[in-house]
N, C-alpha and C positions, 0 to 999 in steps of 0.2 A: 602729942606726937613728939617725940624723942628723935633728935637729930646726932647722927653719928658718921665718921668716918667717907664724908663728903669732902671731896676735895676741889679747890679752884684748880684749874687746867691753866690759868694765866701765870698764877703766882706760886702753886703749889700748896695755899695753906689748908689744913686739914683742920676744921669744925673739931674739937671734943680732945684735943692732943696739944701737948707742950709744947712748945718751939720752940727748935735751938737749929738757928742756920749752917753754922758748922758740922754737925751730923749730917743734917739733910747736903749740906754740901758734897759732903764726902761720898754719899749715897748716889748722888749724882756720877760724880766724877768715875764713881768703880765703873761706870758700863759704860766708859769709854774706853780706847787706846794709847798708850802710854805714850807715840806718838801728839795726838791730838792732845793729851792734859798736858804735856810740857808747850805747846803751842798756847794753850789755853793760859797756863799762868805766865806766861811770854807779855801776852795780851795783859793782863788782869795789871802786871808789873808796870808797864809804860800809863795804862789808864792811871793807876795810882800814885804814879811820879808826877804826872801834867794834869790829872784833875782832881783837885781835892775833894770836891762834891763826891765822886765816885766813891770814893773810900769807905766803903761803908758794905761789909758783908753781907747785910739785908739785901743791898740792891743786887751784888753777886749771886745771891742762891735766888734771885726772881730769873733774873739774867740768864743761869744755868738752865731754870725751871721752863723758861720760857723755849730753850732751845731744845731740850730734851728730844724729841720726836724726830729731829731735822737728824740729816746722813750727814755722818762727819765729812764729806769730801766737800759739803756745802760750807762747811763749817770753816773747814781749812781754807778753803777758796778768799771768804767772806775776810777771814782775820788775814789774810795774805793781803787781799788788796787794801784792805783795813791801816795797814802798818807803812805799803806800799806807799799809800799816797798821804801818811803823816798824820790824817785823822786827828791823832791823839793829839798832836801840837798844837790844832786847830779850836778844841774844848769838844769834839767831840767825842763822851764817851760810852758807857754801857748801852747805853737804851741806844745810839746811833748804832754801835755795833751791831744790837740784837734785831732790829729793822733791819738790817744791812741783809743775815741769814735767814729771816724769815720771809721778807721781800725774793732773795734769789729762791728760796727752796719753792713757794710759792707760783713763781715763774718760769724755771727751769724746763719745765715742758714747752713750753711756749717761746723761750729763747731758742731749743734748741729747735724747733721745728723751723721758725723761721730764720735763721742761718744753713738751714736746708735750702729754705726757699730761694736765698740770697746767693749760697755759693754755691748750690747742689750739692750732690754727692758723690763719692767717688766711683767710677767705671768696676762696673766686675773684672777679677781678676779673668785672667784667658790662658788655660794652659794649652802650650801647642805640644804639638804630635810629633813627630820625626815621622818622614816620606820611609815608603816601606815598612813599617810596621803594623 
């Protein structure tokens, strides 16, 4: 049995094919928004100033690969509060981050139903009539 062109869903790597992270990087990167990849190496820049472990483009394209599937608005969110509360200063980096978006995308139904439940929802709007018409 001849195994071919199977891929890991975790890490991206592909059984029977050369690897080079920078490629596949880049392959990443194209199907996002130029918004989100300048956010993205925002992030990548602070991770690699405060943790030298990080440094290291293998864990980058797991990190990329790992996210792949998630909606960039998750994405954005995740590296906002990411940055917001210092994270990086703290030692934590790629793998916190990448938990961080997979945790909320994973959730996100379930938060938002219940802040439903919490604050309800808003009143239909009411358009009135004018008398005599």
């Amino acid at each position: 049995m001849k195994v071919s062109n199977l891929k890991c869903p975790c890490c991206g790597y592909v059984y029977n094919e050369t690897y080079n992270p920078t490629k596949k990087i880049e392959q990443l990167i194209k199907k996002r928004s130029k918004t989100l990849v300048n956010e993205l190496r925002k992030v990548f820049m602070l991770i690699n100033r405060n943790i030298p472990a990080d440094r290291n483009i293998d864990l980058q394209y797991k990190f990329l690969q790992a996210i792949s599937k998630v909606d960039s608005k998750i994405i954005k969110w995740a590296i906002n509060r990411y940055v917001m509360s210092n994270y990086h200063l703290s030692g934590k980096g790629l793998s916190y981050l990448k938990n961080m978006i997979l945790n909320h995308n994973k959730n996100a139904k379930v938060i938002s139903e219940n802040e439903r439940k919490s604050r309800g929802i808003s009143p239909k709007i009411i358009t009135l009539k004018k008398k005599g018409s």
